[in-house]
N, C-alpha and C positions, 0 to 999 in steps of 0.2 A: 400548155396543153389544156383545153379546154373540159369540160363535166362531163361532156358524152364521149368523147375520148379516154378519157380516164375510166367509165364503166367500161366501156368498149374493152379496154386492155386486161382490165379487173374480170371480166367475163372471159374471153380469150383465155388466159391463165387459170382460174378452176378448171375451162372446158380441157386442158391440154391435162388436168392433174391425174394421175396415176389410179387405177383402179387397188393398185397396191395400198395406195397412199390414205385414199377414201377410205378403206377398207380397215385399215389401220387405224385410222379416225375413228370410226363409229367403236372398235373394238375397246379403244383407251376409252372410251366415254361409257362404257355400258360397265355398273360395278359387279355385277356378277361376272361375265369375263376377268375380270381383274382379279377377282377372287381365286377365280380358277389357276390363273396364270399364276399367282402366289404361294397359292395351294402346292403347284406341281412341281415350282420353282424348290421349296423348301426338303420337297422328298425327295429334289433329286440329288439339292447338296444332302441330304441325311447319307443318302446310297452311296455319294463319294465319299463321303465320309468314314463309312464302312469300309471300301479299300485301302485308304489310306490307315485308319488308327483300328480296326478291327478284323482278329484274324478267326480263325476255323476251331482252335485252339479258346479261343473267348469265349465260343457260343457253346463250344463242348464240354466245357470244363465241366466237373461235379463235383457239390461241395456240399454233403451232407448235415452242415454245421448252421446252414443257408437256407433251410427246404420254408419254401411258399414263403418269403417275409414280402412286407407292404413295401409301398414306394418311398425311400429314403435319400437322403443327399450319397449313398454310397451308392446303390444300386436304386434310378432315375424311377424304373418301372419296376422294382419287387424282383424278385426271384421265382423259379417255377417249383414244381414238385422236387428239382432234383439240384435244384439251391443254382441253377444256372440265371446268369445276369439275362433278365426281361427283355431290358434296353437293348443292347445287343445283340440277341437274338431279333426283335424285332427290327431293328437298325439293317441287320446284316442281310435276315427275308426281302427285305424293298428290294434287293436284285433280282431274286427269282419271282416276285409278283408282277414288278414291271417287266423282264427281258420276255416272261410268258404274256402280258399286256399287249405289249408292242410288237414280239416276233408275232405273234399270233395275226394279229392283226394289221400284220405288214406281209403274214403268207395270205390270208384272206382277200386280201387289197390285190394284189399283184397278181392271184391268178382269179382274182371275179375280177376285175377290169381287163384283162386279158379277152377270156371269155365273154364279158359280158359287150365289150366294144365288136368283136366279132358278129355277134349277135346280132347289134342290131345295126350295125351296118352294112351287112350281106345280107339278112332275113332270109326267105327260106327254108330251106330242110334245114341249112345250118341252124340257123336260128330256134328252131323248133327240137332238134337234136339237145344244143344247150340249154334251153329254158326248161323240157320235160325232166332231164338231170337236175336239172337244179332244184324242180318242185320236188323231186323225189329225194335228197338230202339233205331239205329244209323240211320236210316231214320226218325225219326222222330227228327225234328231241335229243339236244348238244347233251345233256349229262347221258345217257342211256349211248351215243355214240363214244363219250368219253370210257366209257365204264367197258365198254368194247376192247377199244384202239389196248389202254393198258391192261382191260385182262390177259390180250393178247402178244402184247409188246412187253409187257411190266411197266412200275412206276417208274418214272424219269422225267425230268425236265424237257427233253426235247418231247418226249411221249405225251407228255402233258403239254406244250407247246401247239406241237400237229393237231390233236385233236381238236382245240379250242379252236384253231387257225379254220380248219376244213368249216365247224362249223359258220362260220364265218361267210364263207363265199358266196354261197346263196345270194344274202344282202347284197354283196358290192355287184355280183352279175344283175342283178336287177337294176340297181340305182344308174348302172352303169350303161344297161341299153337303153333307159329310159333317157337320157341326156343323151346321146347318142343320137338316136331319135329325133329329136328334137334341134340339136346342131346340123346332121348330115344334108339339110336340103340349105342352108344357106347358100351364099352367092361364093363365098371364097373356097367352097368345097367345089362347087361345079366351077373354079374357074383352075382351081387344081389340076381338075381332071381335061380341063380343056388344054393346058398346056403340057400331059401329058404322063404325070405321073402318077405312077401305082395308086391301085385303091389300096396295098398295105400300107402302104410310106402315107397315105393323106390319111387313115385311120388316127395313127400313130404320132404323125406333126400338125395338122391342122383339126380334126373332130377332139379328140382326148383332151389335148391342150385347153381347150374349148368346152369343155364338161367338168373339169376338175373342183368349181366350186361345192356342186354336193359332195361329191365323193368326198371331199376335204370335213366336208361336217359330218357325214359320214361317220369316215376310220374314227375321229374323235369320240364321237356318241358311243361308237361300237365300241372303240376301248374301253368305258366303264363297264361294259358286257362284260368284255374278256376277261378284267381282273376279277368279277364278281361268280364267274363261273368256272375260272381257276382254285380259285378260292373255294368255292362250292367241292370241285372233286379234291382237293387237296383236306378239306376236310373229313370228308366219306372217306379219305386213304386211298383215292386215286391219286393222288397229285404226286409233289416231288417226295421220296425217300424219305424217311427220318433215320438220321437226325437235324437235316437239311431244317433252316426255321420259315418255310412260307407262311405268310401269314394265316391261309387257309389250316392251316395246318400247325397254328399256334392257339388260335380258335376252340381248334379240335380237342390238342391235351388238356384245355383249361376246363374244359365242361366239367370235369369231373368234380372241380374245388373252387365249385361256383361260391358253395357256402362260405368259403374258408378262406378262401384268395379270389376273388371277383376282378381282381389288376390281370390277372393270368389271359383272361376273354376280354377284359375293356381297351386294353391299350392296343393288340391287333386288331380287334374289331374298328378303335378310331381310324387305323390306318386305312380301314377296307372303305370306311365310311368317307374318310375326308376324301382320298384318291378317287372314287366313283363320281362323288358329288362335283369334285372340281371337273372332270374330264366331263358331266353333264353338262357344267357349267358355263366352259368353253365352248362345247359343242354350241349350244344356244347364242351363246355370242357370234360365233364365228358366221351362226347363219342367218342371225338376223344383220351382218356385217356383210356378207356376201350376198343375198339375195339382191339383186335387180328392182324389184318392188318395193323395195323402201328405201331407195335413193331417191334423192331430191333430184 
């Protein structure tokens, strides 16, 4: 086989390789992704970890004998005001910061892509119907709508969940007509329709399929929102219940004995801190990994 034969084949085979694959490439090579992806790796085994060797019983205990000590080989993070293991509590919150992280931001996703594909591939009154909705609960600021939902509802996990989620939607109904937009006039959409299917069915199988790169860096980015504004009302005592340990709300108890036990606010704080920073982490990865424009 001949030199130009052999480029010839060598070209032929990048051109056929996966957008997946590329994609995948650029992501192992960029080391903040990697960071992130470590990051999120280690707190997710922490949270299983938590079902497996920590129960409700661990976090609740009180042991007056215990109150505010430092970080020791017995107890990893100190003890709190009420002689409860640190670790553990903070170990066992990673459920409910991430389940509100990710639901939230898996209700946002699903009904602003909903919405937002509607939008802008009918335009119209439709479209102007959804988008005026949408400036009008993106004007309204996520803590002040949080502070609502559960005055109304009470504290809870799901309540704190919904609220975080709602705020949410806005973002994805935007990101989501704008890609939209921007796919529906292709050639495999008009030849959708030329052979005779729904404009729902080509919304849904051929535009959306076809948009999902932002949306994908998106929900990411937006997840560190979500934990960071969880966190926020969980702190104010909107969030989940106590004696539930979200981290926001680990935060919260330690203010008081900043002087005295400063481990009470550091060790949840790192948690709020490392989890945002990763999920921003990745977000940037993912989209300088997906972008079209910085392919070779």
């Amino acid at each position: 086989m001949s030199k130009k034969d052999t480029g010839s084949l060598v070209s032929m085979q990048y051109d056929r390789k996966s957008m997946f694959a590329e994609s995948f490439r650029r992501i192992r090579t960029n080391p903040g992704a990697i960071f992130g992806i470590v990051v999120l790796f280690i707190i997710f085994m922490l949270m299983i970890y938590s079902f497996i060797f920590i129960s409700y019983e661990d976090i609740t205990r009180i042991n007056p004998l215990k109150i505010n000590q430092p970080p020791s080989a017995e107890h990893y993070f100190g003890t709190d005001n009420f002689g409860r293991d640190l670790f553990a509590r903070t170990i066992y919150g990673s459920r409910y910061s991430l389940a509100v992280g990710f639901g939230s931001v898996g209700l946002g996703l699903v009904i602003g892509v909903f919405l937002g594909a509607i939008a802008g591939f009918y335009g119209g009154w439709i479209e102007e119907i959804i988008m005026r909705s949408s400036d009008v609960l993106a004007a309204i600021p996520a803590l002040l709508l949080g502070f609502v939902i559960v005055a109304a509802f009470g504290p809870s996990l799901l309540n704190l969940l919904m609220c975080v989620g709602i705020s949410m939607i806005p973002s994805f109904v935007r990101m989501t007509r704008a890609s939209v937009l921007t796919v529906k006039s292709n050639e495999y959409v008009e030849s959708a329709k030329a052979i005779g299917m729904s404009e729902f069915r080509i919304v849904f199988s051929q535009v959306l399929p076809n948009s999902m790169s932002p949306l994908i860096v998106t929900a990411t980015t937006r997840l560190a929102t979500a934990i960071l504004m969880a966190s926020a009302l969980s702190f104010l005592g909107f969030g989940v219940p106590v004696p539930l340990p979200e981290w926001g709300a680990l935060v919260s108890g330690g203010r008081n004995f900043l002087r005295i036990a400063p481990h009470l606010t550091f060790f949840p704080g790192i948690f709020i801190m490392a989890m945002t920073l990763a999920c921003s982490l990745l977000g940037d990865g993912l989209r300088d990994a997906l972008d079209p424009r910085l392919k070779n």
